[in-house]
C-alpha positions in Angstrom: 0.0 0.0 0.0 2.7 2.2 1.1 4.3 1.6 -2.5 1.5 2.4 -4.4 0.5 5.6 -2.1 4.9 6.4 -3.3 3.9 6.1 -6.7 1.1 8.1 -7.2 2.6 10.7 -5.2 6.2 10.8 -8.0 3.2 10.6 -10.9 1.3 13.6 -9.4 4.4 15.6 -8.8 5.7 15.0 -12.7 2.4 16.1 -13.9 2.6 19.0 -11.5 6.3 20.1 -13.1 5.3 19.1 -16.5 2.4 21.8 -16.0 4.7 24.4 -15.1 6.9 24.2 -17.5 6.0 25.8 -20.7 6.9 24.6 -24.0 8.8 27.7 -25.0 11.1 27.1 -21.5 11.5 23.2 -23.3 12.3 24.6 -26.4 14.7 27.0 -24.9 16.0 24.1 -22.8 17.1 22.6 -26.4 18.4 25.2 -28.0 20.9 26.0 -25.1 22.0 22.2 -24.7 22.5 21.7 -28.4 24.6 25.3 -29.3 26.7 25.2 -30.6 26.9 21.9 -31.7 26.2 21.5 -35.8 22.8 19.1 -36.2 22.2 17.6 -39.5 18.8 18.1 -41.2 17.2 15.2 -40.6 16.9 15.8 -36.9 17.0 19.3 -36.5 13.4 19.3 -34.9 15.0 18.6 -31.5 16.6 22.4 -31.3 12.4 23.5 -31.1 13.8 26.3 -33.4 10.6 28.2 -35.0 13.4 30.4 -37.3 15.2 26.9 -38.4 11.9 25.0 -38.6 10.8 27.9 -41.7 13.6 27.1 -43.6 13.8 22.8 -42.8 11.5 21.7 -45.5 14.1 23.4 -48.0 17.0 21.2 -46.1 14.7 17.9 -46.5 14.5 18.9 -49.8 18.2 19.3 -50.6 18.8 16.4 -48.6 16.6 14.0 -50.9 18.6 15.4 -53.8 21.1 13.8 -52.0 23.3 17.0 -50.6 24.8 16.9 -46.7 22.7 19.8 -44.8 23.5 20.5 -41.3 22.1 23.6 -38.9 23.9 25.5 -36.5 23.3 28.6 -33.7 25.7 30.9 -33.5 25.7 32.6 -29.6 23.3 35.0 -28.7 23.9 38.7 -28.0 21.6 39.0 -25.2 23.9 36.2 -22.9 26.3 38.0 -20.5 30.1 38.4 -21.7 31.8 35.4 -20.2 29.3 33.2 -21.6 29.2 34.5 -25.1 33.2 34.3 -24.8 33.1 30.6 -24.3 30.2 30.4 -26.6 32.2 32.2 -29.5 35.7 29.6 -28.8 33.0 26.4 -29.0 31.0 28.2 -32.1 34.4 28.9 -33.8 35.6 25.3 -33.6 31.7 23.4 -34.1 31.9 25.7 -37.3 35.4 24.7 -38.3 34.5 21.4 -37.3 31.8 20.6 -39.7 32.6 23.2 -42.4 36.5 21.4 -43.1 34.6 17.7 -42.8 31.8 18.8 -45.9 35.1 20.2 -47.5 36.3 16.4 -47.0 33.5 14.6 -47.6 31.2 15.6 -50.9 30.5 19.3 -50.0 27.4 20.4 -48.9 25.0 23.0 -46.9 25.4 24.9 -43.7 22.4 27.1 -42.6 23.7 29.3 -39.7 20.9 30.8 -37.1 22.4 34.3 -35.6 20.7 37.0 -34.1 23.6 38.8 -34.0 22.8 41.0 -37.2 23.9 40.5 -40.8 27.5 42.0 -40.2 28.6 40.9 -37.5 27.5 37.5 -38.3 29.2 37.8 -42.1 32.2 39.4 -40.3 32.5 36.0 -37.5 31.4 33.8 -40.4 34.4 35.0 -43.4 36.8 34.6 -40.2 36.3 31.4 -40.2 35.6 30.2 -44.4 39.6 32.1 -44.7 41.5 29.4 -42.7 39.4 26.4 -44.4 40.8 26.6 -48.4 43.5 25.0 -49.9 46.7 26.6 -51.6 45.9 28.7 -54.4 41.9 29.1 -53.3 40.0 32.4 -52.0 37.0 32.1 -49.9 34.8 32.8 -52.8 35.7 30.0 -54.7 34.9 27.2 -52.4 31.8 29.2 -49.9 28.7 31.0 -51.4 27.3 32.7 -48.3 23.7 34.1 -49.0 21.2 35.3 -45.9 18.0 33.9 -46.3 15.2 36.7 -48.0 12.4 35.6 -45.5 14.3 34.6 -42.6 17.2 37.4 -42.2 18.7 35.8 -39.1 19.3 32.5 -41.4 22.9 32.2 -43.5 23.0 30.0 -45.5 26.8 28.4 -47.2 27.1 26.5 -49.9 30.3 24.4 -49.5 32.7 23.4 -52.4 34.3 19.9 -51.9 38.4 20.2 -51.3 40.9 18.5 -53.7 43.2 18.6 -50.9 42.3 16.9 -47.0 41.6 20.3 -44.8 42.4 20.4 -41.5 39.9 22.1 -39.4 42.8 23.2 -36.4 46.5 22.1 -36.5 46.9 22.3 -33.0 50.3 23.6 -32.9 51.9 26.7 -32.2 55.1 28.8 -32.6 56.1 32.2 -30.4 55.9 35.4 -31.9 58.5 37.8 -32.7 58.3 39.3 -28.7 57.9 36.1 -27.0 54.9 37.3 -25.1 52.3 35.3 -27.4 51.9 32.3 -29.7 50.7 32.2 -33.2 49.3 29.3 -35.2 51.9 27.7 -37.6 51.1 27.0 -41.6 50.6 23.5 -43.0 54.1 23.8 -45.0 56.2 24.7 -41.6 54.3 22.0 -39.6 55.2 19.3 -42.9 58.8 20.4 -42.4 59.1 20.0 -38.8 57.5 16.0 -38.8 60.4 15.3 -41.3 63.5 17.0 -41.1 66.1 17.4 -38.3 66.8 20.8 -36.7 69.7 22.1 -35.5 69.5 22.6 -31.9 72.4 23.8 -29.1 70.6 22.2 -26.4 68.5 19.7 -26.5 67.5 18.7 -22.5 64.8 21.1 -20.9 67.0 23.3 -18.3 65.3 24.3 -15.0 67.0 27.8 -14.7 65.4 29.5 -11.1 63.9 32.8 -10.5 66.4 34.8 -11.4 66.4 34.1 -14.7 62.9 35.6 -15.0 64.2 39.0 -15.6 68.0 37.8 -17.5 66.6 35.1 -19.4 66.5 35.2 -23.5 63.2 33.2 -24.0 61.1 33.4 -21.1 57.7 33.5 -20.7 55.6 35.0 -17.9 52.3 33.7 -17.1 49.9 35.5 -14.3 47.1 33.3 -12.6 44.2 34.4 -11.1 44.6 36.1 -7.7 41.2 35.0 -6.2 41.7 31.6 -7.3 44.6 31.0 -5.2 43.3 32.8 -2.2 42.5 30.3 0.6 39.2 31.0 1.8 38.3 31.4 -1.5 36.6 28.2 -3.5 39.7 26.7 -4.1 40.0 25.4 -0.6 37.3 23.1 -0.8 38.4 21.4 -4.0 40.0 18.9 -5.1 44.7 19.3 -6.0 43.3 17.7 -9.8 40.3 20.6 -10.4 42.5 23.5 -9.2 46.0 22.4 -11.5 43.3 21.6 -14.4 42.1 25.4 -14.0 45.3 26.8 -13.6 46.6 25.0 -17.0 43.5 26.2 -18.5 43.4 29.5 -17.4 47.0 30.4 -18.2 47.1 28.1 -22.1 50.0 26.4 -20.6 49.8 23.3 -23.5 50.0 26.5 -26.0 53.3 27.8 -24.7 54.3 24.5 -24.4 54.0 23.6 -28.2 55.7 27.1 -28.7 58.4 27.0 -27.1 59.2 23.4 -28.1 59.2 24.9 -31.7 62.3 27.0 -31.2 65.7 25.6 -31.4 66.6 26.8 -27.6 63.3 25.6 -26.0 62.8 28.5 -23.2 61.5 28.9 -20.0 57.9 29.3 -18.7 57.2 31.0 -15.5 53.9 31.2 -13.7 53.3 33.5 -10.8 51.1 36.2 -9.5 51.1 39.7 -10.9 53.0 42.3 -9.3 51.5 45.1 -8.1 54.4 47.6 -7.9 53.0 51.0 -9.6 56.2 51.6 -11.4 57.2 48.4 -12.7 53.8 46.1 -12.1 55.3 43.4 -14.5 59.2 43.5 -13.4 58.8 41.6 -10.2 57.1 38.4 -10.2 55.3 37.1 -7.0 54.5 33.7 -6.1 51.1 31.6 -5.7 49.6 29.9 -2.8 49.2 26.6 -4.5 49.7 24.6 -1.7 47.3 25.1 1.6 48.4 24.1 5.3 46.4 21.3 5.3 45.9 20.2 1.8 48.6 18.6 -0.2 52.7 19.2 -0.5 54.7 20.6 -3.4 56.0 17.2 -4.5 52.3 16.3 -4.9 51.4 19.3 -6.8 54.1 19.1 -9.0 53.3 15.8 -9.6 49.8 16.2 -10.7 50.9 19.3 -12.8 53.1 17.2 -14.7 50.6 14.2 -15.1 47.8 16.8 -16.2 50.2 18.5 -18.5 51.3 15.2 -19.9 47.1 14.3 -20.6 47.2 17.6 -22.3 49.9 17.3 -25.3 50.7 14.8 -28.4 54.6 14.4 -28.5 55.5 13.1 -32.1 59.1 12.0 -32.7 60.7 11.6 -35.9 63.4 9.7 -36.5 66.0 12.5 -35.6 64.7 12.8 -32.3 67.2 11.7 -29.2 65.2 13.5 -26.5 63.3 11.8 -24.0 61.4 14.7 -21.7 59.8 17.9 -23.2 59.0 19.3 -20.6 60.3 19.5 -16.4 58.9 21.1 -13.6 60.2 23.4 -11.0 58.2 24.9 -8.0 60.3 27.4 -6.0 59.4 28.9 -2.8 59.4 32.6 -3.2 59.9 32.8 1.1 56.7 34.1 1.8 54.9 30.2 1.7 54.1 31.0 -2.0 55.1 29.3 -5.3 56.7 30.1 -8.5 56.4 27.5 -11.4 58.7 27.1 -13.7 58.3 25.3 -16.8 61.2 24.0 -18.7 60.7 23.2 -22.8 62.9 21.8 -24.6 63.1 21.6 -28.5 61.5 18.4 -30.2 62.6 17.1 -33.9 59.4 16.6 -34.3 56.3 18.1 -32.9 54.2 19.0 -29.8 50.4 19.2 -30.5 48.9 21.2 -27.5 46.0 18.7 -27.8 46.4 14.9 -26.8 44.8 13.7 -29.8 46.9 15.9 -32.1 45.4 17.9 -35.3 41.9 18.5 -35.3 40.4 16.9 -38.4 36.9 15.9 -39.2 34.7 13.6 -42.2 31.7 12.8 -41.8 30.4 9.4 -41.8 26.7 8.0 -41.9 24.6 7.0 -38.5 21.8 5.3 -38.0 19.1 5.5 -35.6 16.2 3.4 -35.6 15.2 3.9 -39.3 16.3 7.6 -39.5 20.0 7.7 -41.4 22.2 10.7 -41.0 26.0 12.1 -40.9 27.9 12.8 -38.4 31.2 14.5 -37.3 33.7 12.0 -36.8 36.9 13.2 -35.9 40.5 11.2 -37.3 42.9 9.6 -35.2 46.5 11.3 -35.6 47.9 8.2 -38.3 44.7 9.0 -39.9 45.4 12.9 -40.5 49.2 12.1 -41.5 48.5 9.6 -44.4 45.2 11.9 -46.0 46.7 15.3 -45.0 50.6 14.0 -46.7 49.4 10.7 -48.9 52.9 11.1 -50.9 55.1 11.7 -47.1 56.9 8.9 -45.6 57.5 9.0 -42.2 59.5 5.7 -40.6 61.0 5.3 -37.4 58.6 7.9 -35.9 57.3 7.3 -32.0 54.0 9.7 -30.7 52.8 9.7 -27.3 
């Protein structure tokens, strides 16, 4: 009886929240689950998109005719600025994503959904088309972009099939001319680096101390978040793994990682907390409180750095290669019970993907669910990329990690 009273009383209280939810706050529900992630035609009722729902019996149509259609929201105006800044990275890479795997497929259609206005959105969108052509193409020869006459939030892009694989992101990243940044490298440098052996003067990663933050020739100074390693604060109550994830992704520490490995001296990477001297703020470098009375030790921290790092990268080796360790780890104690880390890079003959399944590259291959067929994204393994990416290159006694 008890059981039965249990039951009626769950069933009661779903109707009761099915009731006051409204199908608009569903709807909503499935458009902010689903951006920014490209949905191919045949299911794009699930978004419970009115503005994509006027313009999908033209996608079934092109679909029978047997062209690949997919949908995709860009990020909405109206959202605060931290979350259209993560929106915009995820939108950038969903959009390279499926965009470089129709270029490597058969071509297609990608209807884009933006209330963002017609230039902006063209601006975001021809940001994007330029890094997806091959040597010798322009934008307008592989993209017809065209907003839609009745539905002006709706682009639409016709996509060109490449003779050539394209990559969507190489994942790989060389200094620029001040040291302060990194910059994406070309297909050509990256083809020249898997194969050929660099002259280098030293090829172990060097741990060279806090002094060498101001004397040093390729150092790079990385400032963490203040509040996040204030004790008290919400790093206390979690976990050493959570708050050395944050910190590498807070500060791109994979990026300068893959950088510096790209130069023929490796260099030095040093992560602190800002100064905040008013006439030199930058000159003097003050530690971090990464390790609470309480908590963990430095050997443990270090540790897990180096493990998450590690879980972080794609090492490939080419036969040239006689190094063993990219990377080492130093934590020095600044005297005040705060940290400095320093990150030693060495060079590779080779390459150091700041992503541990290398270059980002995408086809798209058919699914099936129930009796409904469509594509999907599928993204290549790294052997993959290397032998459609370089069919004529190569590459023997190679070792990636």
């Amino acid at each position: 009886m008890a059981d039965r009273s249990c039951r009626h009383c769950h069933k009661f209280r779903r109707e009761r929240l099915r009731g006051d939810i409204s199908e608009e706050s569903l709807k909503e529900l499935a458009r902010s689950a689903l951006r920014p992630h490209p949905l191919p035609a045949e299911v794009i009722k699930i978004y419970g998109c009115d503005t994509c729902d006027n313009v999908t019996e033209e996608a079934r149509h092109e679909c029978e005719l047997g062209k690949h259609v997919f949908f995709i929201h860009l990020l909405d105006p109206s959202e605060n600025k931290t979350c259209t800044c993560e929106l915009m990275q995820k939108t950038q890479y969903h959009m390279k994503k499926i965009l470089s795997a129709l270029r490597n497929k058969h071509g297609g259609i990608l209807y884009v959904h933006s209330s963002d206005g017609i230039e902006n959105t063209r601006s975001f969108v021809e940001s994007i088309l330029s890094t997806l052509t091959s040597p010798g193409e322009i934008v307008s020869d592989v993209f017809e972009c065209e907003f839609d006459e009745t539905c002006p939030d709706i682009l639409r892009i016709d996509v060109e099939r490449s003779a050539t694989f394209i990559t969507a992101d190489l994942k790989t990243t060389q200094p620029t001319t001040c040291m302060l940044n990194y910059q994406s490298v070309s297909l050509d440098t990256l083809k020249s680096r898997l194969i050929t052996q660099r002259t280098v003067q030293n090829t172990a990663p060097t741990l060279q101390g806090v002094s060498y933050i101001k004397h040093g020739k390729a150092v790079v100074k990385l400032y963490a978040d203040v509040k996040m390693w204030s004790y008290g604060y919400r790093s206390v109550d979690r976990s050493l793994s959570d708050n050395v994830s944050e910190l590498v992704d807070e500060v791109h520490l994979p990026e300068y990682v893959s950088s510096l490995s790209n130069r023929k001296n490796g260099g030095n990477i040093f992560v602190g907390e800002e100064s905040f001297h008013l006439e030199k703020p930058k000159e003097v470098m003050r530690g971090l409180n990464i390790v609470p009375p309480g908590k963990w030790q430095v050997d443990e921290f270090m540790r897990t750095l180096e493990q998450e790092l590690l879980s972080r990268i794609w090492i490939f080796r080419n036969k040239y290669s006689d190094v063993n360790d990219v990377f080492t780890i130093g934590i020095h104690n600044t005297g005040d019970g705060k940290y400095i880390i320093e990150v030693a890079v060495g060079p590779v003959n080779g390459c150091v993907f700041h992503d541990a399944l290398g270059p980002a590259s995408f086809e798209l291959e058919e699914r099936k669910i129930a009796c409904l067929k469509y594509d999907a994204c599928v993204r290549l393994s790294f052997d993959d990329w290397l032998k459609k990416t370089f069919p004529e290159m190569k590459i023997g006694n190679t070792e990636h990690k």
